[in-house]
C-alpha positions as CSV (number, residue, x, y, z in Angstrom):
1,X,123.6,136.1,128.1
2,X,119.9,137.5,128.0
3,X,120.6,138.4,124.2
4,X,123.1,135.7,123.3
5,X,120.3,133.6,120.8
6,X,119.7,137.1,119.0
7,X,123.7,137.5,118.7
8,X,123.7,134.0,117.3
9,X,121.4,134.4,114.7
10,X,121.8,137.8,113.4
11,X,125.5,137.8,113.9
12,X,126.2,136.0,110.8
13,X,124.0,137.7,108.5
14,X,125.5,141.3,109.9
15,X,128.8,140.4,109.1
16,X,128.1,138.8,105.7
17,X,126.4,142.7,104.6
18,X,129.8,144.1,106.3
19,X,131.6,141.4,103.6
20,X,130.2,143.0,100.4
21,X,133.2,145.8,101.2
22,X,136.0,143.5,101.9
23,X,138.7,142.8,99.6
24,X,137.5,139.4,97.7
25,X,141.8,138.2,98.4
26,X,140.9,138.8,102.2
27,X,137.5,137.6,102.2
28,X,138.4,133.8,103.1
29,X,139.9,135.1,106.2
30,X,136.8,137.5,106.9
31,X,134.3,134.3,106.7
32,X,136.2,132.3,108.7
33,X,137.5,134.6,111.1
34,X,133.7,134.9,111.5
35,X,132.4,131.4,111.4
36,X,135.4,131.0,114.4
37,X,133.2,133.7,116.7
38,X,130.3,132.1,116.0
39,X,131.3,128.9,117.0
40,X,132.6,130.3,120.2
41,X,129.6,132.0,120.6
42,X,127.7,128.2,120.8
43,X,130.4,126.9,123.0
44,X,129.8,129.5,125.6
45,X,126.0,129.0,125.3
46,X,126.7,125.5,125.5
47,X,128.6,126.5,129.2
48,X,126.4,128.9,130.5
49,X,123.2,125.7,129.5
50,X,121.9,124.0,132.7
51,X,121.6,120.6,131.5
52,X,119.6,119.5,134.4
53,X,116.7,121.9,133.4
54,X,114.5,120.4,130.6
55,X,112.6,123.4,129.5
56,X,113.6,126.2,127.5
57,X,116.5,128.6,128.3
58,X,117.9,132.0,126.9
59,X,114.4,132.6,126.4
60,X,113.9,136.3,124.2
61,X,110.4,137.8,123.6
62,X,109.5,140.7,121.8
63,X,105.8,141.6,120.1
64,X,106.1,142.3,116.6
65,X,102.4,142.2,115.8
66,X,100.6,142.0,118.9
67,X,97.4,142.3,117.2
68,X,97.9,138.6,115.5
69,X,100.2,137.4,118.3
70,X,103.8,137.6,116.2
71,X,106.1,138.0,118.6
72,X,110.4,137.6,118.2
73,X,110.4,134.2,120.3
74,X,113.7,132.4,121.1
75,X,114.6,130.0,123.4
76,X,116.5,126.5,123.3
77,X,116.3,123.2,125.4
78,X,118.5,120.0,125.2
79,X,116.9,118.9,121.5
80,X,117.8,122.4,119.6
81,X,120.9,123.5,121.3
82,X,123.2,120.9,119.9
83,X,121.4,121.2,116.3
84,X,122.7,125.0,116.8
85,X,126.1,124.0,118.2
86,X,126.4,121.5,115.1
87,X,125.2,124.1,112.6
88,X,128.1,126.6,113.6
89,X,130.8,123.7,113.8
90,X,130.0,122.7,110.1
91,X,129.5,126.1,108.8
92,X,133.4,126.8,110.3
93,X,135.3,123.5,109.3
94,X,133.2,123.2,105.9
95,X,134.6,126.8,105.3
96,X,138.0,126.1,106.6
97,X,138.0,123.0,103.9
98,X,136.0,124.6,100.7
99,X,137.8,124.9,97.8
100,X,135.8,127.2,95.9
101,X,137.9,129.9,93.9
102,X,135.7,131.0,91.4
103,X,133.8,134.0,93.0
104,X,134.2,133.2,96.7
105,X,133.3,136.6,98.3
106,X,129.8,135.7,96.8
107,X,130.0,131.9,98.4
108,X,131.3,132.7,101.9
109,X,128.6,135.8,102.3
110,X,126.0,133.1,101.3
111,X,127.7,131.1,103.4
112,X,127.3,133.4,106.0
113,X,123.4,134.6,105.3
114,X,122.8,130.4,105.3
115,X,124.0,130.1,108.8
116,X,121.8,132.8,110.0
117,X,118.9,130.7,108.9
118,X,120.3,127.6,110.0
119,X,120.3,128.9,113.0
120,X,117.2,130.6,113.3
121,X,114.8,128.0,112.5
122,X,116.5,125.6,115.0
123,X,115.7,128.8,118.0
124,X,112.3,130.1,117.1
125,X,109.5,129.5,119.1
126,X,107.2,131.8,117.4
127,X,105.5,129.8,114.5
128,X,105.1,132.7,111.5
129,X,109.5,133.4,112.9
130,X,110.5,129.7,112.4
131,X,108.6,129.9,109.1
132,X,110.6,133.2,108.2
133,X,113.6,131.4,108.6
134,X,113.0,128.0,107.4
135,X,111.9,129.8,104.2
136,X,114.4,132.3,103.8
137,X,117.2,129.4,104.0
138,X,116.2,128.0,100.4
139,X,117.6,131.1,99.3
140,X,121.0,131.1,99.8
141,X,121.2,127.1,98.7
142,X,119.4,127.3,96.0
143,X,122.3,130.1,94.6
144,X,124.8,127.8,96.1
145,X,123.8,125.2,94.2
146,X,123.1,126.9,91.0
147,X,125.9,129.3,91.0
148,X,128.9,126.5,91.8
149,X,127.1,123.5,90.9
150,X,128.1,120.4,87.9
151,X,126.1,120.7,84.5
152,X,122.6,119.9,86.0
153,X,123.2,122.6,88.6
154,X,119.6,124.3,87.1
155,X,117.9,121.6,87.2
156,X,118.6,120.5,90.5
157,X,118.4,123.9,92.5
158,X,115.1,124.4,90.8
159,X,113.7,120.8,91.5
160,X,115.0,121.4,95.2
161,X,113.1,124.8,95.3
162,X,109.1,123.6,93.9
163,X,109.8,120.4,96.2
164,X,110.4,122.3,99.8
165,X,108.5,125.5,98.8
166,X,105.5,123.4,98.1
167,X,105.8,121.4,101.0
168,X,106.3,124.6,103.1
169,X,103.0,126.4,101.8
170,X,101.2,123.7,103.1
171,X,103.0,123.6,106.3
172,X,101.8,127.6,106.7
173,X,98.3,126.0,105.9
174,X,98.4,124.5,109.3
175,X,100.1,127.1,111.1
176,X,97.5,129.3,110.5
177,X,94.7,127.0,111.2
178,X,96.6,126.4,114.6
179,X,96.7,130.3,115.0
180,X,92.5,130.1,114.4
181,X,92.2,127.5,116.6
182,X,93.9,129.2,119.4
183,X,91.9,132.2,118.5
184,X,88.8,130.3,119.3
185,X,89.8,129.1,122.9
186,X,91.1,131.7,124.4
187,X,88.6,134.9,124.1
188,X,89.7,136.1,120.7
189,X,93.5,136.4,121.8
190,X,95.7,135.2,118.4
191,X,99.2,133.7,119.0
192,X,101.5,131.9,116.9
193,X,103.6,130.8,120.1
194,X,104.7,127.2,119.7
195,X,104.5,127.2,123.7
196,X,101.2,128.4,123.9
197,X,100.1,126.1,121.2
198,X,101.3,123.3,123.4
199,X,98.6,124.1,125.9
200,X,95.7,123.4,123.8
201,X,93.9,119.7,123.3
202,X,92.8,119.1,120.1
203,X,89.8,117.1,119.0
204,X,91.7,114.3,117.5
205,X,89.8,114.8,113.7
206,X,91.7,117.9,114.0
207,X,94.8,116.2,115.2
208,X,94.9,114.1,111.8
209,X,94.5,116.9,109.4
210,X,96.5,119.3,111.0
211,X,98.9,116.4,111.5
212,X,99.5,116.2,107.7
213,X,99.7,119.4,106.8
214,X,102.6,119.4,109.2
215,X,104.0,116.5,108.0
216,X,104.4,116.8,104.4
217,X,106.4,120.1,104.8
218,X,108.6,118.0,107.0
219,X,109.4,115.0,105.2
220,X,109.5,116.6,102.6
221,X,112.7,118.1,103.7
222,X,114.3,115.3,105.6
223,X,113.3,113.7,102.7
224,X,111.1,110.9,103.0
225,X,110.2,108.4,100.6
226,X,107.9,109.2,97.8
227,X,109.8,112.7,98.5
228,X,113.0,112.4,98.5
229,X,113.9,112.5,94.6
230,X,114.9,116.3,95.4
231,X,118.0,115.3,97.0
232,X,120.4,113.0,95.2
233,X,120.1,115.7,91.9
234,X,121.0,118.7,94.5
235,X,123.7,116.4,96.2
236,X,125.0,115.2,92.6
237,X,125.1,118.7,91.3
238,X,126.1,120.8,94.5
239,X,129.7,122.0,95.2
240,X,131.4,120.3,98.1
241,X,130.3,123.1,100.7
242,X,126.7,122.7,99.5
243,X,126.3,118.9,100.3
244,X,128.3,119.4,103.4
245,X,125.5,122.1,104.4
246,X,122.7,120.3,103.4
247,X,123.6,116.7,104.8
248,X,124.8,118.2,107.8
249,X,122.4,120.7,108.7
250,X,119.3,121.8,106.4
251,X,117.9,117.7,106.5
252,X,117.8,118.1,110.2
253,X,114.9,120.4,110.0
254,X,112.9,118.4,109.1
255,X,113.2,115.9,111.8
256,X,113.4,118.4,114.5
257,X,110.7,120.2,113.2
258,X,108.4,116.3,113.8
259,X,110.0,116.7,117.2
260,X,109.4,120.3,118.0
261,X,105.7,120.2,116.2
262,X,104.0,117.3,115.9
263,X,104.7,115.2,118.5
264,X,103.9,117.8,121.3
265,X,101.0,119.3,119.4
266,X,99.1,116.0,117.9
267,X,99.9,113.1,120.5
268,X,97.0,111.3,119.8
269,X,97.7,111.5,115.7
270,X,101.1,110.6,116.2
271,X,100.4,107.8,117.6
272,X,97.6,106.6,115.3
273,X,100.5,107.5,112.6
274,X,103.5,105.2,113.8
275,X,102.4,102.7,111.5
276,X,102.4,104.1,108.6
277,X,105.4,106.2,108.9
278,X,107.3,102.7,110.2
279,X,106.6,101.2,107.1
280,X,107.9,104.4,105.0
281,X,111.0,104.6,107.3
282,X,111.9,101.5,106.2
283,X,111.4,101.6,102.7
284,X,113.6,104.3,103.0
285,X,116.2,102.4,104.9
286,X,116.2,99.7,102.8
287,X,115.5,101.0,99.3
288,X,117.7,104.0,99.8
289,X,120.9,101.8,100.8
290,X,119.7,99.3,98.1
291,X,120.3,102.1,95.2
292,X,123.7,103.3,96.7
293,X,124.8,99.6,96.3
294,X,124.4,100.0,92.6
295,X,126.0,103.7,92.6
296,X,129.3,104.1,90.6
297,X,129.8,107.7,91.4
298,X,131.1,107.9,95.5
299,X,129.3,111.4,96.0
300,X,125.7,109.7,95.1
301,X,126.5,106.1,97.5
302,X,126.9,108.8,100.5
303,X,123.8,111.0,99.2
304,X,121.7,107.4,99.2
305,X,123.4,106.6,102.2
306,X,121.7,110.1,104.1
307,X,118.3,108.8,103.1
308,X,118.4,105.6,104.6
309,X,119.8,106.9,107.2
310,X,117.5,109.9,108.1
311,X,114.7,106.7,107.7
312,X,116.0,105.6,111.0
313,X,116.1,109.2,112.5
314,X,112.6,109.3,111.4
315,X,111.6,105.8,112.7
316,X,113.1,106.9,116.0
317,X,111.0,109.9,116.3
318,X,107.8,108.3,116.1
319,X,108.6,105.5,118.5
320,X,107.0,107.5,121.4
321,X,109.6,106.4,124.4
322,X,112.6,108.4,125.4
323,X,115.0,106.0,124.3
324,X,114.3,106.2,120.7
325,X,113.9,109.9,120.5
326,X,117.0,110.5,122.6
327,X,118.3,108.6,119.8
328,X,117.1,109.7,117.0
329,X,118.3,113.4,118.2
330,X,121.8,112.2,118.7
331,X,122.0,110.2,115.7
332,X,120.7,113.4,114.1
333,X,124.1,115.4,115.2
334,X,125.5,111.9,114.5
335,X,124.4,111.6,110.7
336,X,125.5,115.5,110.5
337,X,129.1,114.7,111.3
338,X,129.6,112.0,109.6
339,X,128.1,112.6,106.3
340,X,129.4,116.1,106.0
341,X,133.0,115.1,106.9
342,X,131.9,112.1,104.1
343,X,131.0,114.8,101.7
344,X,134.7,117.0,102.5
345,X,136.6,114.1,101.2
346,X,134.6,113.3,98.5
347,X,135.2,116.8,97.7
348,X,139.0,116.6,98.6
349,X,139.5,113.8,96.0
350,X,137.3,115.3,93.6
351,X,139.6,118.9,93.6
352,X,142.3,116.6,92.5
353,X,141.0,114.0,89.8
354,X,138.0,116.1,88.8
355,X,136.1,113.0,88.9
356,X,133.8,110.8,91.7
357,X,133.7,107.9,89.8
358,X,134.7,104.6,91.8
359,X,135.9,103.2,88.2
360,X,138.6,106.0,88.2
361,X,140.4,105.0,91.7
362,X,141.6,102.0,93.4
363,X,145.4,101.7,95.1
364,X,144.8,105.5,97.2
365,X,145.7,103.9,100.7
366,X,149.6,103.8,99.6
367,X,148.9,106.8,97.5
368,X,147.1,109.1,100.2
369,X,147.1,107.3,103.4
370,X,146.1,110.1,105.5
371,X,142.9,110.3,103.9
372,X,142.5,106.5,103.3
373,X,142.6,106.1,107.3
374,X,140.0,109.3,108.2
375,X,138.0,108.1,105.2
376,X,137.8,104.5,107.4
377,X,136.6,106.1,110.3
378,X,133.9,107.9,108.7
379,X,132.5,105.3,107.2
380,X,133.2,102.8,110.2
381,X,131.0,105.3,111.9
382,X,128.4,105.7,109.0
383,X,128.0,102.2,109.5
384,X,127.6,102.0,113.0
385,X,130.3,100.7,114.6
386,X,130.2,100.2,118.4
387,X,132.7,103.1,119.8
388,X,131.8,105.4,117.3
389,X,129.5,108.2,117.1
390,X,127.1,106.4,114.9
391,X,126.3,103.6,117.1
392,X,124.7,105.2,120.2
393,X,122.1,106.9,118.0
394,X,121.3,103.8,116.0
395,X,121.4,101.5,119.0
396,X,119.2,103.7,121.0
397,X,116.8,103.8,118.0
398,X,116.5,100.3,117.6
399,X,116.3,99.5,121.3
400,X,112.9,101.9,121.4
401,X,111.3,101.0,118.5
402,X,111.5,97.3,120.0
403,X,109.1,98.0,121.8
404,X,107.2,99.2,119.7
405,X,107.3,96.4,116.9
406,X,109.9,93.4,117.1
407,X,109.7,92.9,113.5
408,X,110.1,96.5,112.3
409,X,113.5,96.7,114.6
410,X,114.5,93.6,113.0
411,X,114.0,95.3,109.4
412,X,115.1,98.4,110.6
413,X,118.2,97.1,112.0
414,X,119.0,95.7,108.4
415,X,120.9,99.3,107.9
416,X,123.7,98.7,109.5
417,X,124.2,95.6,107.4
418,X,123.3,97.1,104.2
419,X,124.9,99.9,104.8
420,X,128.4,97.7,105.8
421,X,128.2,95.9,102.5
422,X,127.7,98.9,100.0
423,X,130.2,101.2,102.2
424,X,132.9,98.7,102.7
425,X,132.8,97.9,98.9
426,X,133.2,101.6,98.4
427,X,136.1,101.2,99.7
428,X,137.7,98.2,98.7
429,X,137.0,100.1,94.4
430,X,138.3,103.2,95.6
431,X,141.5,102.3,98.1
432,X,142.6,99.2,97.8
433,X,143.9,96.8,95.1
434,X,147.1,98.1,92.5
435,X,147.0,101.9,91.1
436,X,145.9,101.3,88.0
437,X,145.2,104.6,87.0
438,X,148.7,106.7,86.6
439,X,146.8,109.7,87.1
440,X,146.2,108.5,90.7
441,X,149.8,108.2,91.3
442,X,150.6,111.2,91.2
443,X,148.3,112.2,93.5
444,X,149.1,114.6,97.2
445,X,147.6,113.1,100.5
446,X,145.7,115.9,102.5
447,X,147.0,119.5,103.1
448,X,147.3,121.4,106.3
449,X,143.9,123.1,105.5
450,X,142.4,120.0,104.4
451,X,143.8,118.1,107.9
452,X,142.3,121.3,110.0
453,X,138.5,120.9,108.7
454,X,138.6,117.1,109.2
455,X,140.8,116.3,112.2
456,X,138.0,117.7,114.4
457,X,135.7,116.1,113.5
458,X,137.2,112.5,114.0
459,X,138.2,114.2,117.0
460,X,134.5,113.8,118.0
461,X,133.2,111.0,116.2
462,X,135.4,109.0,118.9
463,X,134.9,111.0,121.5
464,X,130.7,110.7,121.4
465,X,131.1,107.7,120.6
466,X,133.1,106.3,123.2
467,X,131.3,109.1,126.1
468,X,128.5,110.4,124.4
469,X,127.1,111.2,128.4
470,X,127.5,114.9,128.4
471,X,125.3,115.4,125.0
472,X,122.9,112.5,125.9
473,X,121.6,113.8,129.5
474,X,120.1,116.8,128.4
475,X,118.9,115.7,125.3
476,X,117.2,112.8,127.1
477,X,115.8,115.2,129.8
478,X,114.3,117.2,127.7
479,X,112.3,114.4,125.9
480,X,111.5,112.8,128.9
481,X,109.8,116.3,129.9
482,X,108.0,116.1,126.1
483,X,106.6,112.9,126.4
484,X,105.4,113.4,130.0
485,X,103.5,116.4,128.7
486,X,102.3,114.2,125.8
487,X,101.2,111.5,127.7
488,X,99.0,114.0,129.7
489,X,98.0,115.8,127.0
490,X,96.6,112.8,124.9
491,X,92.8,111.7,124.4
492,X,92.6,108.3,123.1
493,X,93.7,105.3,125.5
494,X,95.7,104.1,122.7
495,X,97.8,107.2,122.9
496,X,98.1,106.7,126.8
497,X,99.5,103.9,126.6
498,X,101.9,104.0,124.1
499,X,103.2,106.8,125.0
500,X,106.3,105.5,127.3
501,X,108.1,108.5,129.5
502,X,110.9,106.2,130.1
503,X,114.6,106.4,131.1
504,X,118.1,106.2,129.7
505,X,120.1,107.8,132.0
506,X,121.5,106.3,135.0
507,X,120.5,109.3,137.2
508,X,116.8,108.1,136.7
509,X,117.6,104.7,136.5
């Protein structure tokens, strides 16, 4: 185990070089047969993680550049080891389901190269590393996108590039003010370690500015309103894998990069920032789900539908008490499920009517009633409902930002009915009602493969949703050890008290 993040990472990215020689009529069974030992790879570190310890674990250190302080830092704790888990789940069952034909050896090895990133950003500890890897993942998703994409597949993989490059250049703006600050406490010794970042207190001037420069990289990738005009155009025009990938998995760094950055390193700006960012999270909420009400095409309601909902990850975050960042990190692996199984059968329909157009369906529950009952759940859990995987997150949100502001719970809380009446009508167009369309009568319910990529993951949405215990406890255990730090680390009284190292487990009840 002393090597098993390094065999995680780099595992992928090996094996998609090793795919360039095999056959392209064997290479689905390569990348799969891959993506399987990957995923087997989490689940053992997820049974060799002590839950009980809230720092990090599997921790790997190597210099690289001693003279700067780059070193090859890994490690994971109860907030990133389920991101990675979830990252090499969807990467498997989003492969099992694809339907790509048209020059697949190309798609599954960028498939593969993707996941290394993935990965990678989600296990670095070493600032100029996570940058390496949170860059190098625009790479393989901007050729996804612009290689297998709809008519304005250009457009939109270049429109995603300028929007998260930019954002990231400012991002490295701070880290390597952070890296100069460092420099200046410690007797000339540079490091780019996140952990050893964590150990200096800021003058909070510095906080703000440095604050910034972290947060527009961020939320630009999550996205957050003014930001997120990137994502509908790369959802519209991505194929099926791609949206799967990127709701899933590549908006999740930005809100675990808020949790990993600038909540540990700016306490006192965070705080001062809560309001703001509460009344952006909920323009996003309820804008976002607003504009997927008035969508015709089904792929762009769910792509709407990941905005407003990352605004409650987001409000979460920022809510400084365990409760609603416990929640906001399950309702990130939450959001991942759901909306990448929401974009596989979007993607299943579309394969066989070549169209995503609500206008085109109606009648598929006694056409396809497989899919018409998975389809339910899914949204049933998009929307929250209790004994599903996407109420614990939202609840938990929602009870912690109560205490931070009655009123913005209330609006906040507003997505689950917003998101009820634009999902539900969804499908009432799409499944029930006559088949009007003869096209649509014709029409097979889901396949074997189809049934193997999306039977899991119902598999869990219950499961979590119903005993979401064994993922909550180390999540919350870990945060609870964040904000204790935060609360000592902080300077203003402000920041003292409203940072809240509270409990939601009944151990420490």
């Amino acid at each position: 185990m002393d090597n098993i993040l390094s065999v995680l990472v780099f595992f992928p990215a090996v094996a998609g070089l090793l795919g360039f020689v095999v056959d392209k009529n064997s290479i689905r069974v390569y990348g799969i047969s891959v993506a399987t030992v990957e995923m087997l790879l989490a689940v053992w570190l997820w049974m060799s993680f002590d839950g009980t310890n809230a720092g990090m674990q599997f921790v790997e250190s190597i210099p690289l550049v001693p003279d700067f302080g780059i070193s090859y830092y890994l490690g994971v704790d109860g907030i990133s080891i389920f991101i990675v888990i979830m990252a090499a789940l969807m990467t498997l069952l989003g492969m099992i389901g694809m339907s790509v034909e048209k020059d697949i050896k190309n798609m599954i090895i960028s498939l593969l190269f993707l996941e290394m990133t993935m990965i990678g950003v989600f296990v670095s500890l070493d600032a100029i590393i996570f940058y390496l890897f949170w860059e190098l993942s625009l790479v393989p998703m901007l050729y996804i996108i612009g290689a297998w994409g709809g008519p304005l597949r250009i457009y939109a993989s270049i429109k995603f590039f300028l929007y998260t490059f930019t954002g990231s250049l400012i991002m490295l703006v701070g880290m390597l003010f952070m890296a100069h600050l460092y420099h200046g406490v410690s007797d000339g010794i540079w490091s780019f370690s996140i952990t050893d970042w964590y150990m200096m207190v800021l003058p909070v001037n510095y906080q703000i500015w440095l604050f910034l420069a972290f947060f527009i990289g961020f939320a630009i990738k999550v996205p957050m309103f003014p930001f997120h005009t990137w994502l509908p155009y790369a959802h519209g025009q991505a194929p099926t894998i791609g949206s799967v990938i990127l709701a899933a998995v590549l908006l999740k760094m930005g809100t675990y990069g808020f949790v990993r950055f600038s909540l540990p390193l700016f306490p006192d700006a965070s705080v001062m920032m809560i309001e703001p960012i509460m009344v952006i999270s909920i323009i996003m909420i309820i804008y976002a789900a607003m504009v997927a009400y008035a969508q015709e095409d089904i792929k762009q309601v769910i792509a709407y539908s990941s905005v407003s909902h990352m605004g409650v990850i987001v409000l979460g975050t920022f809510a400084m008490n365990a409760e609603a960042i416990s929640g906001s990190i399950f309702l990130m692996l939450s959001h991942g499920i759901v909306s990448g199984a929401l974009f596989m059968l979007v993607g299943v329909i579309y394969d066989r009517r070549h169209t995503k157009l609500m206008s085109e369906f109606g009648g598929l529950a006694s056409v396809m009633p497989k899919y018409a009952v998975i389809f339910g759940i899914m949204l049933m859990a998009s929307v929250g409902l209790p004994l599903t995987i996407g109420f614990v997150g939202e609840f938990l949100v929602l009870l912690g930002f109560y205490k931070v502001s009655a009123i913005g719970a209330i609006l906040a809380g507003s997505t689950i009915v917003l998101g009820a009446v634009y999902m539900l009508t969804l499908y009432k167009r799409t499944f029930f009602g006559p088949v009007t369309n003869d096209e649509n009568k014709k029409l097979f319910d889901l396949n074997g493969r189809e049934m193997v990529s999306l039977v899991p993951l119902v598999i869990i949405v219950i499961w979590l949703g119903v005993y979401p215990k064994p993922i909550l406890t180390p999540i919350d255990n870990s945060v609870k050890a964040m904000l204790s730090f935060m609360e000592d680390k902080a300077r203003t009284p402000e920041a003292k008290e409203r940072i809240i190292v509270s409990s939601i487990t009944k151990e420490a009840k």
